[in-house]
N, CA, C and O atoms as a GROMACS GRO file, in nm:
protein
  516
    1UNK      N    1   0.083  -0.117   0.000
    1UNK     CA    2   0.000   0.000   0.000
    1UNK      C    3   0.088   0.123   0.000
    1UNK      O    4   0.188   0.141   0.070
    2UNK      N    5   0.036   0.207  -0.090
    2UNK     CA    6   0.103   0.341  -0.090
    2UNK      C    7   0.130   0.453   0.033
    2UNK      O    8   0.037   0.495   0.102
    3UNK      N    9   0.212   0.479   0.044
    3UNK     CA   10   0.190   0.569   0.199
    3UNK      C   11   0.171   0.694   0.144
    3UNK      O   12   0.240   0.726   0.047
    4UNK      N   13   0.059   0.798   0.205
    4UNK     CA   14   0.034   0.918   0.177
    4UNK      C   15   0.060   1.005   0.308
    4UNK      O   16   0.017   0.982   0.421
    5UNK      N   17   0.156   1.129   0.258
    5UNK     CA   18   0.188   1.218   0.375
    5UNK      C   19   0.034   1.318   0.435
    5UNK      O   20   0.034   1.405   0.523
    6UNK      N   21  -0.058   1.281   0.372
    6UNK     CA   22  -0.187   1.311   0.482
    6UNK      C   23  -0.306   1.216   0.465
    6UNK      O   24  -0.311   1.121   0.387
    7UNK      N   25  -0.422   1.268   0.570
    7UNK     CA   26  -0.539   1.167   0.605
    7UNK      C   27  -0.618   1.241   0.618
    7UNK      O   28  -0.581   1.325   0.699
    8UNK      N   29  -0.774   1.272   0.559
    8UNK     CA   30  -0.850   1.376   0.639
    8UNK      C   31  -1.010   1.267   0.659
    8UNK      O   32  -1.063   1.202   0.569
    9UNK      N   33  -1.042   1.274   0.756
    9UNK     CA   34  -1.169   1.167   0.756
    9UNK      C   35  -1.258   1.229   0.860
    9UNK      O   36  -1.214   1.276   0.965
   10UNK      N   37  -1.413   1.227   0.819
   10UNK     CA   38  -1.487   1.283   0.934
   10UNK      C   39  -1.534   1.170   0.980
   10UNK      O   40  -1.558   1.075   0.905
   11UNK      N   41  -1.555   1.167   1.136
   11UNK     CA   42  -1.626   1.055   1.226
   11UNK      C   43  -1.727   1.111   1.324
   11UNK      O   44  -1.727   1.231   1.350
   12UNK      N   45  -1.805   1.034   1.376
   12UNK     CA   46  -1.883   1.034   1.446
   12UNK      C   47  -1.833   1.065   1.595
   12UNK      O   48  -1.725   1.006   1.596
   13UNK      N   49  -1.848   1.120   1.713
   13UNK     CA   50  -1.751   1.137   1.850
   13UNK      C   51  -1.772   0.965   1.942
   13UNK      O   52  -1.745   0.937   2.059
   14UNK      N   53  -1.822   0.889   1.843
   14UNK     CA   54  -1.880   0.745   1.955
   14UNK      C   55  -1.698   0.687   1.974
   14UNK      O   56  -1.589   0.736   1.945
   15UNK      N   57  -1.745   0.564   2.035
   15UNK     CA   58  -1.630   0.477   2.093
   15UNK      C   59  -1.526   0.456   1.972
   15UNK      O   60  -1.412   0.497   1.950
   16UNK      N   61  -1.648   0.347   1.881
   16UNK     CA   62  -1.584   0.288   1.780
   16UNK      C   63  -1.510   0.388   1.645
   16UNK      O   64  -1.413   0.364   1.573
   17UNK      N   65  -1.607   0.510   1.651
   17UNK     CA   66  -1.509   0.570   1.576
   17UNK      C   67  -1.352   0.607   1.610
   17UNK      O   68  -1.252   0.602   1.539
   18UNK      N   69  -1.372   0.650   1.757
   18UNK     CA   70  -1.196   0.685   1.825
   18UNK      C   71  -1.101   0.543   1.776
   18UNK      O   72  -0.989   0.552   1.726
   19UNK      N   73  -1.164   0.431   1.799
   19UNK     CA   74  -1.080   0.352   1.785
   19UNK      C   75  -1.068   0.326   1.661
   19UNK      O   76  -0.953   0.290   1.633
   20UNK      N   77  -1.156   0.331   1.554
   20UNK     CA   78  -1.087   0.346   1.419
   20UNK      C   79  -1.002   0.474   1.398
   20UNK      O   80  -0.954   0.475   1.285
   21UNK      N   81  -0.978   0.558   1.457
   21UNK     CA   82  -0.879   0.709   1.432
   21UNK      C   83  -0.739   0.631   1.496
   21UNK      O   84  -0.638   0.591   1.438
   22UNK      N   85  -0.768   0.627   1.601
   22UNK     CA   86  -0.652   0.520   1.665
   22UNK      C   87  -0.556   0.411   1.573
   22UNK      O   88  -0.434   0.397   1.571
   23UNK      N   89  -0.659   0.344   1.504
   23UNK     CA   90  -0.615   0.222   1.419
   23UNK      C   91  -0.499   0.281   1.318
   23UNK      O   92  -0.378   0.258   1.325
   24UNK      N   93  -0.591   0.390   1.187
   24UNK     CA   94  -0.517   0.479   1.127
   24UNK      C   95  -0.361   0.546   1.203
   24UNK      O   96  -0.256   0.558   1.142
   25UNK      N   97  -0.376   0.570   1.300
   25UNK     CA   98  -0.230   0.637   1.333
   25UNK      C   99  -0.152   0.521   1.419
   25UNK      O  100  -0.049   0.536   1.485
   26UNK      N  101  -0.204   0.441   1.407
   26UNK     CA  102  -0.134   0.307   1.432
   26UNK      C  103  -0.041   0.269   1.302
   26UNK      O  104   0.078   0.243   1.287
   27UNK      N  105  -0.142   0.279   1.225
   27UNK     CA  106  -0.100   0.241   1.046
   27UNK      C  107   0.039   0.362   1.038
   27UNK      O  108   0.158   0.346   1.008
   28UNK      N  109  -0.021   0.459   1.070
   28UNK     CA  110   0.046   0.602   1.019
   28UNK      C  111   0.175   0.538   1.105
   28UNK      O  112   0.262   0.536   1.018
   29UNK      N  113   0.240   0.484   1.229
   29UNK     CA  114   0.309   0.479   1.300
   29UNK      C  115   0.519   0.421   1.212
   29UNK      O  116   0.638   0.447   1.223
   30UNK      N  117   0.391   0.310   1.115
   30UNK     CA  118   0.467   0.222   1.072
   30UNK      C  119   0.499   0.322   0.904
   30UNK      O  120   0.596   0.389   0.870
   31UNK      N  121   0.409   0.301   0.853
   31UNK     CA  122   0.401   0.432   0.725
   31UNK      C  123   0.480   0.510   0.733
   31UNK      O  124   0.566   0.496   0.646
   32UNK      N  125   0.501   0.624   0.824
   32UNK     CA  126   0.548   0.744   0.798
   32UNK      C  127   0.660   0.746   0.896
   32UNK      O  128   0.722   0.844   0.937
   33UNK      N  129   0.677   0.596   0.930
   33UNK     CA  130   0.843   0.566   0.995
   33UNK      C  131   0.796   0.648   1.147
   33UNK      O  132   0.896   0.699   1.199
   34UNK      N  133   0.714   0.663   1.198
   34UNK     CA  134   0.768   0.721   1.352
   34UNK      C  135   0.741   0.606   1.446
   34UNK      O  136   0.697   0.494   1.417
   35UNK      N  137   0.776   0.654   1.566
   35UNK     CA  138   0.836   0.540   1.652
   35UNK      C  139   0.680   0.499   1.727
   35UNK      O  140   0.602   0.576   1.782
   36UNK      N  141   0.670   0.389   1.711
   36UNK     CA  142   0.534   0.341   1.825
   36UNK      C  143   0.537   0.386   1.952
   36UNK      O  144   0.424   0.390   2.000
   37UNK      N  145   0.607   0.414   2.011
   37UNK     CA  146   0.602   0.504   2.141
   37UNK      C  147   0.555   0.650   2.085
   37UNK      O  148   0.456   0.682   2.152
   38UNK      N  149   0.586   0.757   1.986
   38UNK     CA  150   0.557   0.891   1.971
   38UNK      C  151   0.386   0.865   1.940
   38UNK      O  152   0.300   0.946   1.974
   39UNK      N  153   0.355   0.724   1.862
   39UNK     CA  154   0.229   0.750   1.772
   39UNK      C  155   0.171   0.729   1.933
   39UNK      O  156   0.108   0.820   1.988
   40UNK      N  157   0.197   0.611   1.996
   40UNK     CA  158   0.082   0.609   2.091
   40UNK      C  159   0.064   0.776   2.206
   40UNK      O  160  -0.015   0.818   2.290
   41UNK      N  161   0.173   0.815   2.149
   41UNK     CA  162   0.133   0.929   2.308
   41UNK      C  163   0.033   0.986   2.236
   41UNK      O  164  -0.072   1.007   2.296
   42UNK      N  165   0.044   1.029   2.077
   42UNK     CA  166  -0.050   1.142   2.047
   42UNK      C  167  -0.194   1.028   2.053
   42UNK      O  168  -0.282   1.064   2.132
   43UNK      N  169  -0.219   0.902   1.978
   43UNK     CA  170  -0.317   0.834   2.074
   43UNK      C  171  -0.408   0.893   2.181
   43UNK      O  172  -0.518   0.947   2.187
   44UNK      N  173  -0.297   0.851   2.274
   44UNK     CA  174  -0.369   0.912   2.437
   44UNK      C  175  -0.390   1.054   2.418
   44UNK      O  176  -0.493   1.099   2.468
   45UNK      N  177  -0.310   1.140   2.354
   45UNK     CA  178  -0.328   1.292   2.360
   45UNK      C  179  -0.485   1.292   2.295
   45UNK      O  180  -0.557   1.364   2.364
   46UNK      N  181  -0.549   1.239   2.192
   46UNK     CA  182  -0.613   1.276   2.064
   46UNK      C  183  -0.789   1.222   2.180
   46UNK      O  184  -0.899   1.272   2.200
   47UNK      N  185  -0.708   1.087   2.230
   47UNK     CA  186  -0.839   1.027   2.280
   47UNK      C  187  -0.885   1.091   2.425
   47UNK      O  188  -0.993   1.069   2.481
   48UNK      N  189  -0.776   1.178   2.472
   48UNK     CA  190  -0.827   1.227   2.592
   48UNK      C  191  -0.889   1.371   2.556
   48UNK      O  192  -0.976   1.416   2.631
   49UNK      N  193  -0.849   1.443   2.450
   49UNK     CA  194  -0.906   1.558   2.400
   49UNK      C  195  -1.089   1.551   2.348
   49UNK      O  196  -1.175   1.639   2.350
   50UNK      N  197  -1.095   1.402   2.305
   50UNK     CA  198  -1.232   1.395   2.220
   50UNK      C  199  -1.308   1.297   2.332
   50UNK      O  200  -1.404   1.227   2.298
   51UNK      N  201  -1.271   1.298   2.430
   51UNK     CA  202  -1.330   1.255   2.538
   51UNK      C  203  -1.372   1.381   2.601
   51UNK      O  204  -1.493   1.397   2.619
   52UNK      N  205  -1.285   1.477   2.638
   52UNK     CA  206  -1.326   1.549   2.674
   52UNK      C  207  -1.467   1.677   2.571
   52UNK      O  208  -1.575   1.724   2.605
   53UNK      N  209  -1.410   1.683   2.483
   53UNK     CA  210  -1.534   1.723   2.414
   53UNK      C  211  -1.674   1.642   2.363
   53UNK      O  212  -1.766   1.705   2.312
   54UNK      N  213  -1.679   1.525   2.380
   54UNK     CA  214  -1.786   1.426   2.355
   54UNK      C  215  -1.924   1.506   2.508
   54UNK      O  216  -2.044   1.479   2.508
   55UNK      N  217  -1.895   1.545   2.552
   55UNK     CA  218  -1.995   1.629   2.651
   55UNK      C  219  -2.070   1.684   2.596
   55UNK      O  220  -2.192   1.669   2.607
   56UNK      N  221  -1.998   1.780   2.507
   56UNK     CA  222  -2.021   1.875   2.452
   56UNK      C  223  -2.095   1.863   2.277
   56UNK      O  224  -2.153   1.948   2.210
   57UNK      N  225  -2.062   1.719   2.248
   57UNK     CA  226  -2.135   1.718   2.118
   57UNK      C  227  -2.218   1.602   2.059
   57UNK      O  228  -2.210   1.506   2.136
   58UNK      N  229  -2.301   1.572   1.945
   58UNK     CA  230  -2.404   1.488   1.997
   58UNK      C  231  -2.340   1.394   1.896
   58UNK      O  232  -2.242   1.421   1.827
   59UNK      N  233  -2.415   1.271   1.898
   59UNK     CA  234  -2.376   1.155   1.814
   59UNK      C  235  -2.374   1.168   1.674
   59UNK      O  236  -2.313   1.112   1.582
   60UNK      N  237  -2.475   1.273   1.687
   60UNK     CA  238  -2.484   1.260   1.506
   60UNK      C  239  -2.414   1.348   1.448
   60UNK      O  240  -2.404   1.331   1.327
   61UNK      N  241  -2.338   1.476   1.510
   61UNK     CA  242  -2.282   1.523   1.446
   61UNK      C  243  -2.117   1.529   1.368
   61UNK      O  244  -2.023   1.530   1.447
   62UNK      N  245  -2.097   1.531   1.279
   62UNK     CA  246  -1.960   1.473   1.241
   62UNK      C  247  -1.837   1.555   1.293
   62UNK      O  248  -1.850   1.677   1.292
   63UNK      N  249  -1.720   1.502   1.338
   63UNK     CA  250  -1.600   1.594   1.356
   63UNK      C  251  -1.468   1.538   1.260
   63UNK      O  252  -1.428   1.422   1.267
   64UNK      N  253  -1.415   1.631   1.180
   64UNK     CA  254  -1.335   1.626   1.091
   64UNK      C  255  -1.175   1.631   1.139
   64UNK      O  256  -1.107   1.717   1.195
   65UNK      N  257  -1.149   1.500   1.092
   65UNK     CA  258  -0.989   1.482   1.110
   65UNK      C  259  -0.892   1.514   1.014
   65UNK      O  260  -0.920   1.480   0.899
   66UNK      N  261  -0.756   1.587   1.038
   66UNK     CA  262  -0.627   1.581   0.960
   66UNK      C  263  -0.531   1.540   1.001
   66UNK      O  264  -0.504   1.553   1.120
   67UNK      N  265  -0.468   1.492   0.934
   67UNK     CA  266  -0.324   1.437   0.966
   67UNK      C  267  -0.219   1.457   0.831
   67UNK      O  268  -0.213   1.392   0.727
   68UNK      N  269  -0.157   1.549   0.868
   68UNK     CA  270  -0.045   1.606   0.812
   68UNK      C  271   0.123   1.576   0.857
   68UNK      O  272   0.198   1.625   0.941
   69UNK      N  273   0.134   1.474   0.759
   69UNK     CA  274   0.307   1.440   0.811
   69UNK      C  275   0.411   1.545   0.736
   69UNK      O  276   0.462   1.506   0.630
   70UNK      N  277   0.445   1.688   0.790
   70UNK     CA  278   0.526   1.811   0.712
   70UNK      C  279   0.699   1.830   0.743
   70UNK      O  280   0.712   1.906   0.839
   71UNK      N  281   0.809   1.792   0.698
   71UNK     CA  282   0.907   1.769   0.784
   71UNK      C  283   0.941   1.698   0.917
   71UNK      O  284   0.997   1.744   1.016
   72UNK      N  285   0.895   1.576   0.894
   72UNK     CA  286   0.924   1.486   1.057
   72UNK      C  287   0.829   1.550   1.171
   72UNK      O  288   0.856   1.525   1.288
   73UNK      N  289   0.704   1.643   1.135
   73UNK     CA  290   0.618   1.667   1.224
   73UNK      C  291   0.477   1.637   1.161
   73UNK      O  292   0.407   1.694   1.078
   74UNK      N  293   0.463   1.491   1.258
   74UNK     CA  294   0.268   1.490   1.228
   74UNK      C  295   0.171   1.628   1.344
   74UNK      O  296   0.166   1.651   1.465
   75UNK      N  297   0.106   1.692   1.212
   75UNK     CA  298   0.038   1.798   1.230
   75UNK      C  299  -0.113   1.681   1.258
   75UNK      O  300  -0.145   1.572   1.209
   76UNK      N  301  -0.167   1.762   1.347
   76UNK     CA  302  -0.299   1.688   1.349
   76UNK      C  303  -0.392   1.773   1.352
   76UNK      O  304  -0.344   1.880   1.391
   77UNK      N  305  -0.559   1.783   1.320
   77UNK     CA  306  -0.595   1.903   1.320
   77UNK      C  307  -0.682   1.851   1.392
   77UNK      O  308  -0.634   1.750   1.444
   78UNK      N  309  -0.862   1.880   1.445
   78UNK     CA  310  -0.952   1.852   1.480
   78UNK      C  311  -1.042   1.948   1.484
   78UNK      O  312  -1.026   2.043   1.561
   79UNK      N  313  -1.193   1.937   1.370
   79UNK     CA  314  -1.246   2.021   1.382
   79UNK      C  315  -1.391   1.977   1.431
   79UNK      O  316  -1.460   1.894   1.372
   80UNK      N  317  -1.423   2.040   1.538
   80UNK     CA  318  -1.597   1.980   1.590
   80UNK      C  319  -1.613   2.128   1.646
   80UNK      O  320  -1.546   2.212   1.705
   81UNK      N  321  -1.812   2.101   1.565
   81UNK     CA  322  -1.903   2.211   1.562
   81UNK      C  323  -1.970   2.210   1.709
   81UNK      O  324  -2.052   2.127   1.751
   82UNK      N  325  -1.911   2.332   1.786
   82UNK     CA  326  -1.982   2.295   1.954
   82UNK      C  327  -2.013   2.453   2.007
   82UNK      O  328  -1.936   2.548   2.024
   83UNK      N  329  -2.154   2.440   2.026
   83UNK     CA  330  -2.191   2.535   2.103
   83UNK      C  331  -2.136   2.626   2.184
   83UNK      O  332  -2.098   2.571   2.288
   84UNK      N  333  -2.111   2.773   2.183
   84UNK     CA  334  -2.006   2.845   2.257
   84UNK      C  335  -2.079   2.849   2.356
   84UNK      O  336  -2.012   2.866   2.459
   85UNK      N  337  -2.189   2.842   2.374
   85UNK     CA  338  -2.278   2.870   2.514
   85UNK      C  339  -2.277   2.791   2.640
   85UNK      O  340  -2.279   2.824   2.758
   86UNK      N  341  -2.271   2.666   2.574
   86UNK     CA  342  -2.246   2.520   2.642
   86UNK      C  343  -2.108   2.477   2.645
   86UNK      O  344  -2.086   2.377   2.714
   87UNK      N  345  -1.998   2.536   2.578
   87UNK     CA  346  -1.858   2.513   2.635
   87UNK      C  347  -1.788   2.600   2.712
   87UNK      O  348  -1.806   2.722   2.717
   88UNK      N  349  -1.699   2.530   2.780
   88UNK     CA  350  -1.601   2.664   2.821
   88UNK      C  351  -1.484   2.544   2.826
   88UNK      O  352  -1.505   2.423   2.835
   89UNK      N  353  -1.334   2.624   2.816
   89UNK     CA  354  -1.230   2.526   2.819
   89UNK      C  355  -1.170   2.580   2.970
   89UNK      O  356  -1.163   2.695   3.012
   90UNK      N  357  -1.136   2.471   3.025
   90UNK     CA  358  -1.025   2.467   3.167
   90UNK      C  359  -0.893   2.420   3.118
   90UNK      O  360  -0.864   2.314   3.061
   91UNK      N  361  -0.841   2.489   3.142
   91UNK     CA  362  -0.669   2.484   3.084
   91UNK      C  363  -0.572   2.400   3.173
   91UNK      O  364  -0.460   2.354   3.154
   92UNK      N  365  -0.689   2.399   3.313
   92UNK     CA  366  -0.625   2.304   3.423
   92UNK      C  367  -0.679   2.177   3.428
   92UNK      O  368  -0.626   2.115   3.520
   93UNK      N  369  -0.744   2.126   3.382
   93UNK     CA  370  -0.804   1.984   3.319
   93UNK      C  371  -0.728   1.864   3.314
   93UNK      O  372  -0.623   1.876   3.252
   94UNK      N  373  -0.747   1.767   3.355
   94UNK     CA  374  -0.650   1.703   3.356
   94UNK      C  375  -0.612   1.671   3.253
   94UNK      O  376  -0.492   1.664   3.228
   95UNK      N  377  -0.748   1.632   3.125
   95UNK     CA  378  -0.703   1.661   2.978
   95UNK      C  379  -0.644   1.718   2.892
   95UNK      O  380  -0.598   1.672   2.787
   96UNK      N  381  -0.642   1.857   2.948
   96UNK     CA  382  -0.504   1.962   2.878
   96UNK      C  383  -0.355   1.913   2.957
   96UNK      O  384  -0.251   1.893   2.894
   97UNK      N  385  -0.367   1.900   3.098
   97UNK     CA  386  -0.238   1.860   3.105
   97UNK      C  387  -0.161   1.755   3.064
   97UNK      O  388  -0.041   1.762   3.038
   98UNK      N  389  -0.246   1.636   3.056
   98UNK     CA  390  -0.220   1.506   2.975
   98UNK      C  391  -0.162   1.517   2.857
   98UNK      O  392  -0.068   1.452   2.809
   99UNK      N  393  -0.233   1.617   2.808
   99UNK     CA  394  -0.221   1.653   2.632
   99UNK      C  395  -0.111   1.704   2.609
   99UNK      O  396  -0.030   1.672   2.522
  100UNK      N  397  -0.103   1.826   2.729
  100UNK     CA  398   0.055   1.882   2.640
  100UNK      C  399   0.178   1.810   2.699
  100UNK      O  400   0.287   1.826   2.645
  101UNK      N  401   0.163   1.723   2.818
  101UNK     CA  402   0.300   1.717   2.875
  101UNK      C  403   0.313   1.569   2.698
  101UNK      O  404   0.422   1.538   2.651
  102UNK      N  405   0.227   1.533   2.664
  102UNK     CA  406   0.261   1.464   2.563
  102UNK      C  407   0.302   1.481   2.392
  102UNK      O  408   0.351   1.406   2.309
  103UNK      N  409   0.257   1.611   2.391
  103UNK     CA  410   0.250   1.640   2.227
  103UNK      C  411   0.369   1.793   2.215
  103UNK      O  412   0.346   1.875   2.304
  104UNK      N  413   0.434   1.814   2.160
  104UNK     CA  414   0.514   1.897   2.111
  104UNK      C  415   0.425   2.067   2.104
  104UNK      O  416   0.458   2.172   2.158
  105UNK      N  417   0.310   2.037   2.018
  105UNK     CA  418   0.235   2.153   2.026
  105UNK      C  419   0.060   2.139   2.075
  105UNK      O  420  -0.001   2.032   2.087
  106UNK      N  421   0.034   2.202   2.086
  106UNK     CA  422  -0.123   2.247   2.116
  106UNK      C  423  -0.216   2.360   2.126
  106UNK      O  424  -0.203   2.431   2.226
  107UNK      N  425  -0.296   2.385   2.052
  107UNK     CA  426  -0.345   2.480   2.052
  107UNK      C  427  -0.518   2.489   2.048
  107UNK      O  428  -0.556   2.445   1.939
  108UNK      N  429  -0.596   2.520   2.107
  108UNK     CA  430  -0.721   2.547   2.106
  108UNK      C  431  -0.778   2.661   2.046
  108UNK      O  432  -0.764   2.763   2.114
  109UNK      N  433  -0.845   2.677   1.930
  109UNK     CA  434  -0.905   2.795   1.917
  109UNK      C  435  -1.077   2.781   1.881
  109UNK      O  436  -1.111   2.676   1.826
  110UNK      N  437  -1.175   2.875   1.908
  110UNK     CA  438  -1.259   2.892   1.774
  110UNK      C  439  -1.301   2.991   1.693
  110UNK      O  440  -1.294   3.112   1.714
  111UNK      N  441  -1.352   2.929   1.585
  111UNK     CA  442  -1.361   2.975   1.429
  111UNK      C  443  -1.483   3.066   1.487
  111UNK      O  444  -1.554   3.028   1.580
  112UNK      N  445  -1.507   3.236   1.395
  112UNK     CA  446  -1.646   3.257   1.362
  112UNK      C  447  -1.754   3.205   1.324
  112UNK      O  448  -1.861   3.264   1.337
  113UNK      N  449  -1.738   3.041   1.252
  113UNK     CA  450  -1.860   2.968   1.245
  113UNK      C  451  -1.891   2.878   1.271
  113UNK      O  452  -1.940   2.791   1.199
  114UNK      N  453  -1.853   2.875   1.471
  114UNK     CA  454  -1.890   2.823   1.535
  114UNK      C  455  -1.807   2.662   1.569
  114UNK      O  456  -1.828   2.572   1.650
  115UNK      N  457  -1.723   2.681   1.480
  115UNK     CA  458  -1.634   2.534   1.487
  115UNK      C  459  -1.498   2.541   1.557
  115UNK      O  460  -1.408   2.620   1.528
  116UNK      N  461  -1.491   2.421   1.680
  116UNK     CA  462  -1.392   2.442   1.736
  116UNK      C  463  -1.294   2.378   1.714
  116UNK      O  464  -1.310   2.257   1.701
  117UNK      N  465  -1.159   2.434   1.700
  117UNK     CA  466  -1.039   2.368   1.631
  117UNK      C  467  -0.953   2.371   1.751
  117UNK      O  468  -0.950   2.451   1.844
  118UNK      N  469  -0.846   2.210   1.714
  118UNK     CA  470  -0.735   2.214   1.787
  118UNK      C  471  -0.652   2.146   1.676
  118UNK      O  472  -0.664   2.065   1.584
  119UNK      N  473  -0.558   2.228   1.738
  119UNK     CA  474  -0.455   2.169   1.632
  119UNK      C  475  -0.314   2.125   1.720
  119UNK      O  476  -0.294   2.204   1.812
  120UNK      N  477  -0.233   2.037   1.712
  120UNK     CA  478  -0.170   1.959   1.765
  120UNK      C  479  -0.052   1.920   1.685
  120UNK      O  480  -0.080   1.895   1.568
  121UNK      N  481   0.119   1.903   1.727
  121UNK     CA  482   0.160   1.853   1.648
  121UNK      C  483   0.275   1.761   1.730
  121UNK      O  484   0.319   1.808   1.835
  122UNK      N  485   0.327   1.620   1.677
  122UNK     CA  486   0.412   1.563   1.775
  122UNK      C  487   0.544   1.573   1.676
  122UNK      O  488   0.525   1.553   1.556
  123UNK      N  489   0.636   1.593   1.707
  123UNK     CA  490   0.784   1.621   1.635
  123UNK      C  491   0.816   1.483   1.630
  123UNK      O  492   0.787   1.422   1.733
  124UNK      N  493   0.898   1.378   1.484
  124UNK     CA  494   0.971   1.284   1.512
  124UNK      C  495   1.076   1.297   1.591
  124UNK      O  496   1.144   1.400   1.589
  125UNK      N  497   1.103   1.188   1.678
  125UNK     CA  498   1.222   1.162   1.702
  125UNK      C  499   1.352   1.141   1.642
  125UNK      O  500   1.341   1.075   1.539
  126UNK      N  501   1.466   1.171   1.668
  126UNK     CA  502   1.594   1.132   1.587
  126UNK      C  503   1.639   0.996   1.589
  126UNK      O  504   1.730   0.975   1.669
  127UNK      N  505   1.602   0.904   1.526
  127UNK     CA  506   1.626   0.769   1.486
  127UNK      C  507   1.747   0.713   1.476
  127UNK      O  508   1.764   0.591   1.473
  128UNK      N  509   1.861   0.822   1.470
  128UNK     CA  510   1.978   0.776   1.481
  128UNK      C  511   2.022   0.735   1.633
  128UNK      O  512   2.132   0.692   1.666
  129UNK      N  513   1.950   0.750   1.688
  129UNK     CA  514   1.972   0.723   1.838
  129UNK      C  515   2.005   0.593   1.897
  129UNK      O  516   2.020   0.583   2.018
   0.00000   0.00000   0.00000
């Protein structure tokens, strides 16, 4: 199979979809050469972030994935449509702290139309090691 330096797929916020996103950057682990230890942290980073927003959004609505491998950094994006009224973010969460002591970057923002983005990125490791 061909390896492609990105992925963009929308899913549902249920169980089985996380674990098919999971599966993919499992794939991506071996694909795009990074180390099974880096893929699983962003894993835990990705699944504790959409855990934490699954509160906040309903089954049926879709949230859109990227995965961008750009110079030895998988960029990840995440976009889900969530009520500003009904969210608020805690920066002291155990989910944000989880997240960043694991991922290189992180960032929370939202869009004017209503869609909330994070974007995330984990740096390869140096393999010559």
């Amino acid at each position: 199979m061909e390896c492609k330096s990105f992925v963009n797929i929308e899913i549902r916020p249920t169980d089985d979809a996380v674990r098919l996103l999971r599966l993919i950057l499992s794939f991506a682990s071996d694909c795009l050469d990074f180390d099974l230890d880096e893929i699983d942290e962003l894993k835990v980073a990705i699944t504790e972030i959409i855990g934490y927003l699954r509160a906040y959004l309903s089954d049926d609505v879709l949230v859109r994935f990227s995965l961008l491998l750009d110079d030895d950094v998988l960029r990840t994006e995440i976009f889900a449509p969530i009520s500003p009224e009904s969210f608020s973010l805690d920066e002291r969460s155990p989910m944000f702290v989880l997240a960043r002591s694991l991922l290189d970057e992180l960032e929370f923002s939202e869009r004017e139309d209503g869609v909330f983005s994070i974007r995330m990125a984990k740096q390869k490791r140096n393999s010559d090691e």
